[in-house]
N, C-alpha and C positions, 0 to 999 in steps of 0.2 A: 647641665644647668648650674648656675653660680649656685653655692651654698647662701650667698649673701639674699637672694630671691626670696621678697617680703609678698607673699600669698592674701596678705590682707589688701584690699585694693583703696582702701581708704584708713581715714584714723578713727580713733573713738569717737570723737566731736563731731565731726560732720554727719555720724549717724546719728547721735542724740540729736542733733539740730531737726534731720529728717525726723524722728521717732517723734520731737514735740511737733512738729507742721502736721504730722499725722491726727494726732492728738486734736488738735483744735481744730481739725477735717472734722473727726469726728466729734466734738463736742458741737458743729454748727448743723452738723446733718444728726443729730439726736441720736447717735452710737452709743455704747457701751464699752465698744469691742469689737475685730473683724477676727474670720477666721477667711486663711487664705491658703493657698495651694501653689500660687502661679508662679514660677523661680523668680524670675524678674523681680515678683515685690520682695521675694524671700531676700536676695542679695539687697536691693537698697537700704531695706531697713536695718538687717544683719549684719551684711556680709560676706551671709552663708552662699559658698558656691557651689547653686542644687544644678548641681549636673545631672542628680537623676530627672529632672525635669520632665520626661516620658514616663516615667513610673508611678501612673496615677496610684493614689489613692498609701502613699508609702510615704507624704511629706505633708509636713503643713506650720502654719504659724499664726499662735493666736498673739494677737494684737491688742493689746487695753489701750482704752484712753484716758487712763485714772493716770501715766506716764510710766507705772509697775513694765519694767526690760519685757520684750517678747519674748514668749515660750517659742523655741521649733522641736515639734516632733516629726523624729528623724524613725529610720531602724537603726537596728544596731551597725550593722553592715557600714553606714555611712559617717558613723564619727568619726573616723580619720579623715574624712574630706574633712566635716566641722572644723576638727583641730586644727586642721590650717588656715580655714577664711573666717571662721567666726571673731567677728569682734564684740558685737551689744546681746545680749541674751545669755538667756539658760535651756538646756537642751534635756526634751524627757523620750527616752530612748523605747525601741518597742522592737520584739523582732517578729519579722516579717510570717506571717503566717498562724503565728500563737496566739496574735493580740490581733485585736481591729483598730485600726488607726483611727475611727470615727467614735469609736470611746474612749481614748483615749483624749480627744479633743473637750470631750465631756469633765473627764477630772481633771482637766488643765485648768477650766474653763471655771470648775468648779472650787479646786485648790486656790486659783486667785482670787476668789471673791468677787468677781465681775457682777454688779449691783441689777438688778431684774432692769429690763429693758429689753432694745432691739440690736441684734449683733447685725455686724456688715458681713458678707459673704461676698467672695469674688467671684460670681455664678458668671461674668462674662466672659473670665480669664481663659487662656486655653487649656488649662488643666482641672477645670471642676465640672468634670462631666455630669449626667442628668444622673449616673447610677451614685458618682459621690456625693452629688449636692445632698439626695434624697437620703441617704445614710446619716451626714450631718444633723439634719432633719430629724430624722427617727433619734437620733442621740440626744440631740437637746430639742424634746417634742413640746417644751415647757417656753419655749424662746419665738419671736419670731426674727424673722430676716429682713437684710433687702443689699441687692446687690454692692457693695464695694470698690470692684474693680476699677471704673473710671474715676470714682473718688478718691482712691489713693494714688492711683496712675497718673492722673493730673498733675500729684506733687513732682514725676519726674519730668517734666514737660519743661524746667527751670534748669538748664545744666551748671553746676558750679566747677570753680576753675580746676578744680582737681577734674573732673568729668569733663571737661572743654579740655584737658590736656591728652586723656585718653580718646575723641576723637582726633582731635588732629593727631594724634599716633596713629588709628586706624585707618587712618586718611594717607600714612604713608603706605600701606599696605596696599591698599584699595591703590595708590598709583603704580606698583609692584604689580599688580595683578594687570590694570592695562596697557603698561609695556609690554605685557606679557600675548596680551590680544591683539594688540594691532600690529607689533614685532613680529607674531609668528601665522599666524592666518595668512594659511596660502590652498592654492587648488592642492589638493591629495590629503589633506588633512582631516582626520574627521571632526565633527565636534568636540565629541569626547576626548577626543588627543586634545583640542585646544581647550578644552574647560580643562582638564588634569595640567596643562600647563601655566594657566591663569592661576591655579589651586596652588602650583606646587610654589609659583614665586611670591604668591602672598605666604604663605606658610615659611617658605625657606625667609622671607623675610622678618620673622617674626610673631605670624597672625594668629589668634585663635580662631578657632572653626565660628566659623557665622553662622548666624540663625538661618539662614534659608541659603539652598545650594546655590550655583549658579547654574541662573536662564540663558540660556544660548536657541538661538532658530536661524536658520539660513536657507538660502534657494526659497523651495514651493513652503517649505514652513515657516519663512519669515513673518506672516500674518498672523501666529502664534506670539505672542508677549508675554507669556509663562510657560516657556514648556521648558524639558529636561531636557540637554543634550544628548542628543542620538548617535548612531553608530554612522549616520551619513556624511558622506563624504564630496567635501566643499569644492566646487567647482568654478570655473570662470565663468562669470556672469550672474555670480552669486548674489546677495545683498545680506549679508552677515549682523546678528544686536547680541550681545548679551548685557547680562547684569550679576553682577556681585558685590560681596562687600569684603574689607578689609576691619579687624578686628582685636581690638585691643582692651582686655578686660571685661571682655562683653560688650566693649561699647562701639556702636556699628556705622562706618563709612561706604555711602555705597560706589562706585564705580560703574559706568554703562557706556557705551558707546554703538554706532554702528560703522559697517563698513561693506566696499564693493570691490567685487572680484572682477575687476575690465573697467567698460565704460557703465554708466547710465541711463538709463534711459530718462527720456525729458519729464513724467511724470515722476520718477524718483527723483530726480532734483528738484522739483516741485515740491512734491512730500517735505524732501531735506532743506530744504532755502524757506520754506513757509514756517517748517518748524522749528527750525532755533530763531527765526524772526518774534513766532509768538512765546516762544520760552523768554526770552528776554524782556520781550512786552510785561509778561507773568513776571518776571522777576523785578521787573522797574516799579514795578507795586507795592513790592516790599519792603515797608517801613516801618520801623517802632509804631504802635498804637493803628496800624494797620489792619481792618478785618481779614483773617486770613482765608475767607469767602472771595473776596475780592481780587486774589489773585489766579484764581481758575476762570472767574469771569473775565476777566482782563484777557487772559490768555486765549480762551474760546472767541472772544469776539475778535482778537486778531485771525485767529484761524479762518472764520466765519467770513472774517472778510477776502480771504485769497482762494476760498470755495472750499478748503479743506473742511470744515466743522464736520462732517459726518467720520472722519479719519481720529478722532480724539475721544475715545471712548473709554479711556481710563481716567481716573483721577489727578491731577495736576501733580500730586506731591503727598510726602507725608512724614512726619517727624521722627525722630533719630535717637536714639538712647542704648542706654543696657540693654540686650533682646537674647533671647534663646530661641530655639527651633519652639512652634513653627511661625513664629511672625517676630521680624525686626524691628517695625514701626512700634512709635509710643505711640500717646492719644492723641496727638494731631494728627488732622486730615486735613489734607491742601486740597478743598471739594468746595460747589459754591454753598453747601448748607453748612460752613462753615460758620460761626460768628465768634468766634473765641480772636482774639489780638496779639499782634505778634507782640514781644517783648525780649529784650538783648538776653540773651543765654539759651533760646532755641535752636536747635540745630534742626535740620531738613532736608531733605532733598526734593527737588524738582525735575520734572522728566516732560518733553514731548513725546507720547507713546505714540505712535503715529500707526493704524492697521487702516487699511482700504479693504475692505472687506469684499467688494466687486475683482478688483484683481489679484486678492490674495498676498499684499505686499505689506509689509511694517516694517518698523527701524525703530529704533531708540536714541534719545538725544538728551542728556540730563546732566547733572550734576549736584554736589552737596555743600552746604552751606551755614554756617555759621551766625544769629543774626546777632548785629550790636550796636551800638547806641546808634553809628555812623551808618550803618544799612546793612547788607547781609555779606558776611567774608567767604567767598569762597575755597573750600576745602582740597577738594579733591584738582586733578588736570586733565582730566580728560577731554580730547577735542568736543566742542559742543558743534559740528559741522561732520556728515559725515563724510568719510576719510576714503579716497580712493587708490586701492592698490593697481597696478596694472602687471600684468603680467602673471 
């Protein structure tokens, strides 16, 4: 690695700009204060890169809204990550096992002088389990709560050009990975060989590990649209999807495709020709000031109309940011109880999931996008048609 390799991923500014948006989040929702666990907020706000991210109950960050820098309490164990990614705060150290990290949230909470009121808590996130919230709880039994997590979350939902630079890096990776899918998929291969080889060329090309593995199903498991690659071995007459992402700074580009091992049968090009017809439908939706409701209905009624609608049983799409294990997506949801508006600096991705559940078939047909003033930029390259090998 270059000596020159700047670990900080952004500069001072741009997080204080975050830390005051924060701020007046919580001066409209009548905060005081959050206390938060989930790495994702830890790094926006920070910088901190909580790679322990799995190690409930051993991280956290309180948050004021008076503009006083955020505390992270770390262990001791993890201040040499700090020392590299920390940019805005001060850090109050505890080692693991001697101290309780849930009182120590208490004299944080209480050394700042955070004015009586209600703290935000990010009880949605994926790391503030029922055993941590209720510890919080019992520490500050003087306080009440209420959850945080989509309230600050939302703030990421805006990508700025630094962050719109890191995915379209991730987006080169994320195309690394499906030359790497539809190059190498062939009969004798198993899964697992071809996820390790999708893996190995994002990575050799630069990637960080992405928040969630990659989904791969083929043959009789193709009707699966999350499973883990298996030791099975792909034969002709296969019908092959997976999905992964390309990753840069945490910030996640996803990659999907599917493909066939021989001919097709006429219902799978059914599937395949219905469903990039109504992806496209979904995506011609997509405009500035756009309800982003509107584009999974748009979508389903194309399907509806070529007899597919009972084949579309996932969500149309979902928004794109910094992510850790175990979920990539921010808080957008491309679903029709949507009503939030698109606006330039969301990133997204869109997918025709396509499972028939009577013959056991699916495929995957998506891609990722950019949106801006002009309409949505496409990111990634992957065919949006699925792709026929022969032989």
């Amino acid at each position: 690695m270059s000596e020159e390799w700047d670990f900080r991923a952004f500069t001072e500014q741009e997080h204080r700009a975050r830390l005051a948006a924060a701020g007046a989040a919580m001066d409209r929702a009548g905060l005081v204060g959050c206390v938060c666990t989930s790495p994702e907020l830890l790094y926006y706000f920070t910088g901190y890169e909580a790679h322990t991210h799995l190690a409930i109950g051993s991280q956290a960050m309180v948050l004021p809204a008076n503009g006083h820098d955020p505390v992270l309490i770390l262990r001791d164990g993890d201040l040499p990550q700090a020392a590299e990614t920390l940019t805005v705060g001060t850090i109050h150290s505890f080692r693991l096992g001697a101290r309780e990290m849930t009182d120590l949230v208490g004299e944080v909470i209480r050394d700042l002088g955070l004015p009586a009121g209600t703290l935000g808590l990010d009880i949605s996130g994926p790391t503030m389990n029922g055993a941590l919230t209720e510890a919080i709880r019992r520490a500050l039994r003087d306080r009440a709560f209420e959850d945080c997590w989509r309230l600050l979350g939302n703030l990421r939902n805006l990508l700025s050009e630094a962050e719109i630079a890191y995915v379209r890096e991730a987006a080169t990776y994320a195309d690394a990975g499906i030359d790497a899918f539809f190059g190498t998929a062939r009969p004798g291969i198993s899964e697992i060989e071809l996820a390790a080889e999708i893996e190995y060329a994002m990575r050799s090309a630069g990637s960080d590990y992405p928040a969630i593995p990659t989904w791969m199903a083929s043959g009789p498991r193709g009707w699966c649209q999350h499973a883990q690659a298996s030791p099975r071995v792909l034969q002709s007459g296969d019908l092959v999807h997976a999905e992964f992402a390309g990753t840069a700074r945490r910030y996640q580009c996803m990659g999907m495709g599917s493909l066939f091992l021989g001919t097709p049968s006429s219902r799978v090009r059914q599937m395949a020709d219905g469903g990039k017809e109504a992806l496209m439908a979904g995506l011609g939706a997509a405009h500035v000031g756009a309800r982003i409701g509107d584009l999974e209905a748009t979508y389903m009624a194309c399907l509806a109309e070529r007899g597919l609608g009972d084949c579309a049983i996932m969500r149309f799409g979902v928004g794109i940011s910094a992510a850790y294990p175990p979920v990539w997506e921010n808080q957008i949801t491309i679903q029709l109880e949507c009503d939030d508006l698109l606006e330039p600096g969301m990133a997204f991705y869109l997918h025709a999931s396509m499972q028939d559940m009577d013959t056991r078939t699916g495929m995957l047909l998506g891609a990722s996008y950019l949106m801006t003033a002009g309409g949505p930029e496409r990111l990634d390259k992957a065919p949006l048609e699925l792709v026929v090998i022969n032989g």
